[in-house]
N, C-alpha and C positions, 0 to 999 in steps of 0.2 A: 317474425319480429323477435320472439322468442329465441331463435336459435341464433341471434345477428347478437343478441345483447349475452350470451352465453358464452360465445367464440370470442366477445370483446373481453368479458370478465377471466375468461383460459389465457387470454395473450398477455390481459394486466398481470395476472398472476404471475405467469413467466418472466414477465420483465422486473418482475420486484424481485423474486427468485434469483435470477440475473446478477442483480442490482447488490441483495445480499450476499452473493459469492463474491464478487468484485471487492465489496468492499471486505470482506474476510480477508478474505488471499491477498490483497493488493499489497501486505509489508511483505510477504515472500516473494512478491511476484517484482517488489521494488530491488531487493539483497540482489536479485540472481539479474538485474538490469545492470545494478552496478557493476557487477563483476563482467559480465559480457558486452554491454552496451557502451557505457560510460568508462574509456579510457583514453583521456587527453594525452596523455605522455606514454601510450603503448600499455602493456600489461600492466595492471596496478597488482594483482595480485600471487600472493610467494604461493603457494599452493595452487595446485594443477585441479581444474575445474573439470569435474565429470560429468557425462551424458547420463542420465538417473536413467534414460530406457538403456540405455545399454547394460545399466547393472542392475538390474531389480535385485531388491532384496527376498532368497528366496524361503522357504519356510526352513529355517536354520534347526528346528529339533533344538533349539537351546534352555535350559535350564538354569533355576540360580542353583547357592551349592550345598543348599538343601535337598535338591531332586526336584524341586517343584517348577513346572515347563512357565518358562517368561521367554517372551517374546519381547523383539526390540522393540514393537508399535505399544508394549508397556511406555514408553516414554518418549510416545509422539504429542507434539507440542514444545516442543525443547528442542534445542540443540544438541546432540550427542557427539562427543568428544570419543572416537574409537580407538582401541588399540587390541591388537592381537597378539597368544603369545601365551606359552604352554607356562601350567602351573607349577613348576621349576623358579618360573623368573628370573631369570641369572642378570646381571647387572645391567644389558641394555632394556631388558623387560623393565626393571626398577627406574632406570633411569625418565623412564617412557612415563610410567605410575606419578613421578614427583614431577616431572614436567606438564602433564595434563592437572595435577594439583593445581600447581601454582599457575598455570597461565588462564586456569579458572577463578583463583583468587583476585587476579588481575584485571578481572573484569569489574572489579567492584560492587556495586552496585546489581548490576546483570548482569552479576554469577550465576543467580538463581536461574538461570535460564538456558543454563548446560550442564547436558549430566556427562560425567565420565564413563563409558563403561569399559568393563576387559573381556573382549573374549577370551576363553582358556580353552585350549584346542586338545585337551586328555585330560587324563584323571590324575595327574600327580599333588598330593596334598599341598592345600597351602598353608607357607610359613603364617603360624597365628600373629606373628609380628608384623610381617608385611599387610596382612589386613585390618590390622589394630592404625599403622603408620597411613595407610589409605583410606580408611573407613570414609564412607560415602561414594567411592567407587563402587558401581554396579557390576560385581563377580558372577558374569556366567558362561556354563559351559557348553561346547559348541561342538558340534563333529570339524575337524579339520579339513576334511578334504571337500564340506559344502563350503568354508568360510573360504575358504582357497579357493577352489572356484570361482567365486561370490568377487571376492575383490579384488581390483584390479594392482596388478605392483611394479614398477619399472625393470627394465630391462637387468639380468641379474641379482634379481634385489624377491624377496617376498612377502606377504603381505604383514611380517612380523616386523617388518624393515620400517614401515608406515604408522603416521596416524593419519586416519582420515575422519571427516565430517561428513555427519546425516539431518537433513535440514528438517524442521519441522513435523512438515508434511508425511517424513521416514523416507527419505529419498537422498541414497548416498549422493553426493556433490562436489565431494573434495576428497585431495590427498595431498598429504603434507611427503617432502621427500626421505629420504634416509638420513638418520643424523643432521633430522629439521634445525634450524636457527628457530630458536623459543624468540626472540625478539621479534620475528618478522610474524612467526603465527598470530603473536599478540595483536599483531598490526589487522593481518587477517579477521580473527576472529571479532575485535570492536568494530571493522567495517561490517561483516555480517551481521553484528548484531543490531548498530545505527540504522541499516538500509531495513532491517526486517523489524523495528519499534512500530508499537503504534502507536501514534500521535508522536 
């Protein structure tokens, strides 16, 4: 009798456990419905949708540019806004910089809900201007040839070419194309963000 009312209270517990995941996960688990499930008129979305097992995010060795080791699962719970791209920044790098600004500004309200960061693939110093002009952009350094590995880039193109997005959970998901239309991300990113609210 004892061990019938045991194996009932191990099952309740389970299913509340369950119960509690579900209801966590279910605004991530709604974003990534929309994007794959829900399209009446064919593709809804300008950004190319990635398979998160195909690219696990692997231990990058990254740093901010102080020296001190961060990690991108620093800023899990968020949205991360990516881009890569040596500390040089020559004018597509900047371009990339004021475009992830402002298409975060454009969120209004849930801006607060994405961070920007830059991978920087060596060690060339950066202009004190450009990260005075970016400030709140997340600056860290990365070996090159794990982040190139790591993520994925179109044919001819490399992954300096891209931004791409890391959902929540730290799970790459997207990639924007080369010489993105900032209009259509806009479009992108408030649907990610609508599908994954809670409440």
């Amino acid at each position: 009798m004892e061990n019938q009312q045991a194996v009932k209270k191990k099952t309740a517990g389970r299913w509340k456990l369950f119960a509690i995941i579900a209801v966590c996960a279910s605004p991530l688990i709604g974003s990534y419905i929309a994007y794959y499930g829900i399209k009446p008129g064919g593709r809804t979305n300008y950004g190319e949708i990635l398979d998160p097992r195909k690219y696990p995010t692997p231990l990058l060795g990254s740093t901010s540019l102080d020296g001190h080791a961060t990690a991108l699962d620093a800023y899990k719970g968020k949205w991360i806004m990516l881009q890569v791209d040596s500390g040089a920044c020559a004018a597509a790098c900047q371009k990339k910089l004021y475009e992830m600004r402002q298409l975060r500004l454009t969120q209004g309200k849930e801006m607060g809900r994405i961070e920007r960061v830059w991978l920087i693939t060596d060690n060339q110093p950066l202009d004190t201007v450009l990260m005075r002009e970016y400030d709140g952009t997340r600056m860290l350094r990365a070996p090159q040839k794990v982040v190139n590995g790591w993520l994925p880039a179109d044919a001819g193109s490399t992954p300096t070419d891209h931004l791409y997005m890391i959902d929540p959970l730290g799970n790459l998901m997207m990639r924007f194309p080369k010489d993105a239309d900032p209009n259509k991300i806009k479009k992108d990113l408030g649907k990610l963000l609508r599908a994954s609210s809670i409440g």
